[in-house]
N, C-alpha and C positions, 0 to 999 in steps of 0.2 A: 174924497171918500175915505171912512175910516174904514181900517181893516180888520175885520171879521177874524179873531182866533178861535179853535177848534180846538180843544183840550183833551189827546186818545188817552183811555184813562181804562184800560182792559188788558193790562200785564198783572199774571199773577207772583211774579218774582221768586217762582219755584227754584231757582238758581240757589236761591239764600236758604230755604228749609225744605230741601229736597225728600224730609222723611216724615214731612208734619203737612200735611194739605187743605187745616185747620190757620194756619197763620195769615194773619194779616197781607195784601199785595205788598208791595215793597213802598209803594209811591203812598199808602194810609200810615206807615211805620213811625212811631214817634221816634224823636231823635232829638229829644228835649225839649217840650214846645212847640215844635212844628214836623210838618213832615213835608215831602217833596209833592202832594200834591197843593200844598198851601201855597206852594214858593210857587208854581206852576201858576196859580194865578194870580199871586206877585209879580210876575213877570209883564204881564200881558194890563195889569191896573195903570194905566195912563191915559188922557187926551186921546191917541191917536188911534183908541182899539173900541171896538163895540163891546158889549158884554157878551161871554165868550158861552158856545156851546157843548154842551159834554159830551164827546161818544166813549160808551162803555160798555160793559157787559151787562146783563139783565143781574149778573150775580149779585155787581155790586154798587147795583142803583140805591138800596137803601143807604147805604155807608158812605156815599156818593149825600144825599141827601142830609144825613147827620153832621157831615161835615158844612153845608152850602147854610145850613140854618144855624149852625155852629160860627161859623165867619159870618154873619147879617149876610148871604147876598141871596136875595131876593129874584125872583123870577127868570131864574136862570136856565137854560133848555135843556132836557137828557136826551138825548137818543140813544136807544137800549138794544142791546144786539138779542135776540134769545137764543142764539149759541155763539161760540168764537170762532171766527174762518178768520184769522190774519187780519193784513193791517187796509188792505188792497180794499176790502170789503166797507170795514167800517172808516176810510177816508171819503169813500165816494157817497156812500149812504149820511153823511155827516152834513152835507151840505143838497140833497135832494129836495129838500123843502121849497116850494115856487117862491117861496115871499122872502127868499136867497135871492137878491138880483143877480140877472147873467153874468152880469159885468162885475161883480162884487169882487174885491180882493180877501184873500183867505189866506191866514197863517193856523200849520195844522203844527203842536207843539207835545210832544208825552208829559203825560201828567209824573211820570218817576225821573226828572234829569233836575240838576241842577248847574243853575249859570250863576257865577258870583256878579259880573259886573254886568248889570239888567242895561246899563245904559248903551253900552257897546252894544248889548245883540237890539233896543231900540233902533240905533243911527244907522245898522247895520239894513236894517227891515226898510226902514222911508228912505234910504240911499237908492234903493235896488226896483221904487215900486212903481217909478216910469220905464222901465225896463221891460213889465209885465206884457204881455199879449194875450192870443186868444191859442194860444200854442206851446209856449212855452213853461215852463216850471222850473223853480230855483230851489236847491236844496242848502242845506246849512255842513258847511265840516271845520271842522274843530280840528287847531293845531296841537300834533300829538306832542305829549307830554314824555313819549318811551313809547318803544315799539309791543306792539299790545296783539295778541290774539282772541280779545274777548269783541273786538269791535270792528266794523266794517268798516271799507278805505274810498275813498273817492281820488280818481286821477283828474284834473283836468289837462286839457290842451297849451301847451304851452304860449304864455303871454297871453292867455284867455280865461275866461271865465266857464269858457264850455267843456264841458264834462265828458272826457276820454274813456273813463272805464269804472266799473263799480268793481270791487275785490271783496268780496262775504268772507270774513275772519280768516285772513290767512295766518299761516304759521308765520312764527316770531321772525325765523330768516327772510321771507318774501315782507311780511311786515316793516321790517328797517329795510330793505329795497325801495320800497315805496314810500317811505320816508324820504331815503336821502334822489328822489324823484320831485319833492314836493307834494307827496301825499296828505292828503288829510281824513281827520275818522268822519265816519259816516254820522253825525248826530240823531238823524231820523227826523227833523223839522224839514217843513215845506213849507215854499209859498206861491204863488199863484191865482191866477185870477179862477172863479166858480166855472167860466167858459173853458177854459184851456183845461182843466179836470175832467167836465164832461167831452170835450171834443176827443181827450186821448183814451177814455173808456170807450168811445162811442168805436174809434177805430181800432184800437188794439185787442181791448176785451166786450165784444159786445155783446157774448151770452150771460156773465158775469153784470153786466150794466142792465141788459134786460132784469136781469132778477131784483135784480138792487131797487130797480125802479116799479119791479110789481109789489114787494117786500116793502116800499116806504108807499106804493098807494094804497094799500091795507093795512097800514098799522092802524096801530091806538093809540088812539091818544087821552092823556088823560091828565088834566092839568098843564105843567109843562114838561110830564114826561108822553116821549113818544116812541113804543115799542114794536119794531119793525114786525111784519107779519112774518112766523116761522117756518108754514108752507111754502113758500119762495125762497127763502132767508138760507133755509138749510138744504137747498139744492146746488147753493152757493159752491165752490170748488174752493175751501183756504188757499189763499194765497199773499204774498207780501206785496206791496205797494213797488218795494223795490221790481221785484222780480216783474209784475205784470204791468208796469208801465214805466219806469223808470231806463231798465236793460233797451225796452224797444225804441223808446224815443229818440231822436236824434236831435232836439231842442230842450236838455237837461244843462242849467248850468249850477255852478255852484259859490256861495258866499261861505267865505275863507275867515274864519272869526278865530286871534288870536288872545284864548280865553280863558277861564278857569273853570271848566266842565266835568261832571262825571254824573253815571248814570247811580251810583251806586247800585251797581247788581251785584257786585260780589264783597266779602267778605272781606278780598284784600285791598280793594276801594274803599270799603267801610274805616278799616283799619287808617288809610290812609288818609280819611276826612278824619279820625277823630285823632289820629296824631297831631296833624296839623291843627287843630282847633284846641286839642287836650288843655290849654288855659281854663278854655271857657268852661270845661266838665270839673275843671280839679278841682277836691273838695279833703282838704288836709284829715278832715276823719275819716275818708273813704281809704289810705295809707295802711298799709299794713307789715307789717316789718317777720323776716322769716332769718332763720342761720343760714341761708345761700343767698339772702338781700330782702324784697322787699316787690311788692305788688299794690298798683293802685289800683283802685275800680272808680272808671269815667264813666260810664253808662248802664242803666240796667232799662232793656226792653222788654217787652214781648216774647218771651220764652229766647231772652240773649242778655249775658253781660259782656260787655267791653273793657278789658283789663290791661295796665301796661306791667309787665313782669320786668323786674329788672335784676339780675345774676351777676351779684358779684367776681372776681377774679377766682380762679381756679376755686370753683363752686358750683355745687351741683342739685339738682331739685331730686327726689326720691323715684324710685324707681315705681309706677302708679300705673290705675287703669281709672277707669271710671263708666259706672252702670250705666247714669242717666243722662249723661251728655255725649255728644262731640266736640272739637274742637278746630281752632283755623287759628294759624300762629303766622304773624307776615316779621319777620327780621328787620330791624331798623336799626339797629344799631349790633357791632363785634362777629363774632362767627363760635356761635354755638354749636356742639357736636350733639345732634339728637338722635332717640330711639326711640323705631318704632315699630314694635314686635320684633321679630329676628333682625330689621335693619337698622345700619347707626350710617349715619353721614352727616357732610357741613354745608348744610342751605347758604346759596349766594343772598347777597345783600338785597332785600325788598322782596323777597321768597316767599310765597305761602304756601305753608305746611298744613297737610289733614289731619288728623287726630282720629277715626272712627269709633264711635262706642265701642268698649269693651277692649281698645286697643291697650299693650301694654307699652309705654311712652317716659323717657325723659328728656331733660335741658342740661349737659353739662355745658360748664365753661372752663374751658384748660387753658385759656390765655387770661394774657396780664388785662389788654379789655374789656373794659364794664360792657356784658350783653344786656340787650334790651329787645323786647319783645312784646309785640300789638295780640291780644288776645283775643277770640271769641267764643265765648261759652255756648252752645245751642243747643236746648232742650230742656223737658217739660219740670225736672228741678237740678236748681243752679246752687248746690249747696259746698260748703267745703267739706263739710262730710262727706259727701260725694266720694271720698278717693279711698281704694284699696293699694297699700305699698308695701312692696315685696322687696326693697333695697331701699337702704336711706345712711347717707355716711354720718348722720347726729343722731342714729339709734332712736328713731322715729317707728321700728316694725313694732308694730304686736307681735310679740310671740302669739 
């Protein structure tokens, strides 16, 4: 039997434009060509998978749509939430459909992550799918790359595959604990057979599964999209998939994939994909050369450029604010002394720094080390005129 993926695809990645509620989810974001929900079912295009179903939010069915006829793929299923309750909601409601066999195996994937090496989380998936029961659920974790508080930890039992404890974003200190435990980050993949999903709503949340199931026998349908009915839908109580079925079960186990994963939620992830890739962005006219060094621009999005600033030896950038943007600076290279506002200090290595509109900010560098720095621009104009300087050691002020 091939296995059925389910592609959650209802994050609006408010993380990344916390002051624009206008911007694209994280997972539609171009990023040159493609974006993470492309790669999302790049992932899952093989032999061994059915053609995969969408659950998403009613928001963003249409852009969901632009995209499916954008790629040719053809009769592909939405399930449309008409509001957001979590993830709890829309995994169980993703697979209610009767003409889901019982028995059917299911992989539930985020349409915003990216996995480099597809073939590793394949062998990973058909390794584990005699495993399956009518009970159990296997989650995916990801070996950490640094101790991280953006992401959730899975313990298992030692010399086992079964799942000892969930940890929801702890701080950096318990984070490397559970590291050097054998930790791993929570990805948010599932798999499981369609049985073992309804049997542990049936027992752990059954006023939640009641609704789920009167919300998908009234929907609409309409072509291949199917929009769950809002009268039940929104009586729903949000909640996470973690939380309401995962914490209570006691047949949670987990697949250990070590691999090249990030969700890009933040800034300083972003920073970190396009460093590592920066070849493939550099574009020798995009160079620009300044009296304290020199700045490329790798990327321009969607109300964001991505720029790598590089700060010559005892050199320093003007003393500046700016109207229309913010800023996110991650350290990659030396130890730059920054300011911002009344504060100066020296960000550790892979550091990301805020910038707030209107903040007043600079970059010296008082060492012999060439600094380097991951930039991101955010907001509605990304101009170099943009900047008001109040200090500049190459007599850059207007009087």
């Amino acid at each position: 039997m091939k296995v059925l993926p389910i592609i959650i695809c209802g994050g609006s990645g408010s993380r990344l434009f916390p002051e624009n509620n206008n911007n694209l989810p994280k997972q539609f974001i171009d990023f040159g060509g493609w974006n993470m929900f492309k790669k999302a079912i790049e992932r899952i295009s093989s032999k061994h998978f059915l053609p995969p179903i969408i659950s998403t939010n009613i928001k963003y069915v249409n852009i969901i749509k632009y995209f499916l006829k954008k790629y040719k793929l053809n009769n592909i299923k939405i399930i449309s939430e008409p509001e957001k309750k979590n993830t709890a909601p829309a995994i169980l409601s993703s697979i209610l459909n009767p003409d889901i066999n019982f028995n059917q195996t299911v992989l539930w994937i985020p349409s915003d992550q990216l996995i480099v090496e597809k073939n590793i989380f394949i062998k990973s998936i058909l390794k584990n799918l005699d495993k399956l029961n009518h009970d159990n659920i296997f989650v995916f974790g990801i070996k950490p790359k640094e101790a991280s508080d953006q992401f959730g930890y899975i313990l298992s039992k030692k010399n086992s595959m079964m799942v000892s404890k969930f940890v929801e974003k702890p701080k950096i200190k318990i984070a490397k604990n559970i590291i050097k435990k054998g930790g791993c980050w929570n990805a948010g993949i599932f798999l499981a057979k369609k049985s073992s999903i309804i049997n542990n709503f049936n027992k752990f949340q059954p006023k939640l599964y009641n609704l789920a199931n009167q919300a998908y026998e009234n929907n609409i349908t309409k072509k291949n999209l199917i929009t769950l009915n809002k009268k039940y839908y929104s009586k729903i109580s949000p909640i996470s998939f973690d939380y309401a079925i995962l914490e209570n079960s006691k047949n949670i186990n987990v697949i250990k994939l070590n691999v090249n994963w990030t969700d890009l939620g933040s800034w300083k992830s972003i920073h970190f994909f396009f460093n590592k890739n920066k070849l493939n962005y550099f574009n020798k006219n995009n160079v620009f050369y300044r009296p304290w060094g020199s700045y490329t621009n790798l990327f321009r999005g969607k109300n964001f450029l991505i720029k790598e600033i590089s700060v010559n030896k005892k050199s320093s950038l003007s003393l500046q604010s700016h109207k229309h943007r913010s800023e996110y600076w991650t350290i990659i290279n030396g130890r730059p002394l920054i300011t911002i506002n009344k504060r100066k200090f020296i960000p550790k290595l892979n550091e990301t720094v805020f910038i707030p509109k209107g903040a007043i900010h600079r970059i010296e560098n008082q060492k012999i080390e060439k600094v380097k720095i991951i930039e991101a621009q955010v907001g509605n104009i990304l101009k170099e005129t943009d900047i008001k300087r109040y200090e500049d050691i190459y007599g850059r002020v207007k009087k």
